[in-house]
C-alpha positions in Angstrom: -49.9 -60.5 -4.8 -48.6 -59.5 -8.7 -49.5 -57.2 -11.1 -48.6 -57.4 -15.1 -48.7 -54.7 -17.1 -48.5 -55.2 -20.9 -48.5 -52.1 -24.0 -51.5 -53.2 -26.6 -52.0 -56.5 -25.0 -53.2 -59.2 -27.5 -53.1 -63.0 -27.8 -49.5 -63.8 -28.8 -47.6 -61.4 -26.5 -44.6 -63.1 -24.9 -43.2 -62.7 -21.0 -40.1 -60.2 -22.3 -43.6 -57.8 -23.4 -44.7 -57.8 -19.8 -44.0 -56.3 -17.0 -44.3 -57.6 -13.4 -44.8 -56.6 -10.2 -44.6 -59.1 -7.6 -44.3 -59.2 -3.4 -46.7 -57.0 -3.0 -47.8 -58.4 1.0 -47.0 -57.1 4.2 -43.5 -58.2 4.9 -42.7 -57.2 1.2 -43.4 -54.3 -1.4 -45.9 -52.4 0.2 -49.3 -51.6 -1.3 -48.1 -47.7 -1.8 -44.7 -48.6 -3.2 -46.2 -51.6 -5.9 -48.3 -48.1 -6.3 -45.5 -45.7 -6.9 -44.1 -48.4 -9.3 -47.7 -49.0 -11.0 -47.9 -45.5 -11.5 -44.5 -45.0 -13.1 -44.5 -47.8 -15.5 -48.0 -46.9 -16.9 -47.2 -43.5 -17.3 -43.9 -44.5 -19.1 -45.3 -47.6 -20.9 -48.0 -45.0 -22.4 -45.2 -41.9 -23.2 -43.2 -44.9 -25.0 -45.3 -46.8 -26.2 -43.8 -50.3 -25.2 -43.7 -52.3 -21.5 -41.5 -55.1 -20.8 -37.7 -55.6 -21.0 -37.7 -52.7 -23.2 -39.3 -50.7 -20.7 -37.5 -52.2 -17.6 -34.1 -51.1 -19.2 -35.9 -47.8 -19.4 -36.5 -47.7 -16.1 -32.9 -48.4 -14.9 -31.2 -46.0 -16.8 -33.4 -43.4 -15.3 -32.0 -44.9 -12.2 -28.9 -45.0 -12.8 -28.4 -41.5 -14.1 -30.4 -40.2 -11.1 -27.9 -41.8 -9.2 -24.7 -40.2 -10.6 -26.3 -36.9 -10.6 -27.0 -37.4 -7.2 -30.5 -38.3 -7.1 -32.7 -41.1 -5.8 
């Protein structure tokens, strides 16, 4: 199963505006982690008012940073 998540969506949006969650099956991403990850990206897609790539490399500095700081 896949879920897309798009800012505003309208006719005319492209893939790079999109953001998608996919694997989501027993074996995969869980139900609770595609979730997690749902929950995230709306709330973020919202405070910033974008989704997609734009949001995605949002997403991995946050990451990242938690990382070096010594976070997960």
């Amino acid at each position: 199963m896949g879920i897309y998540l798009t800012y505003e969506p309208r006719a005319g949006r492209v893939d790079a505006e999109r953001n998608c969650i996919s694997n989501i099956r027993e074996g995969g991403l869980s139900y609770a982690e595609a979730a997690n990850k749902l929950h995230y990206l709306m709330c973020e897609s919202r405070r910033l008012k974008l989704s997609g790539v734009q949001l995605k490399e949002q997403e991995q500095t946050r990451a990242l940073r938690s990382n070096r700081d010594g976070r997960e």
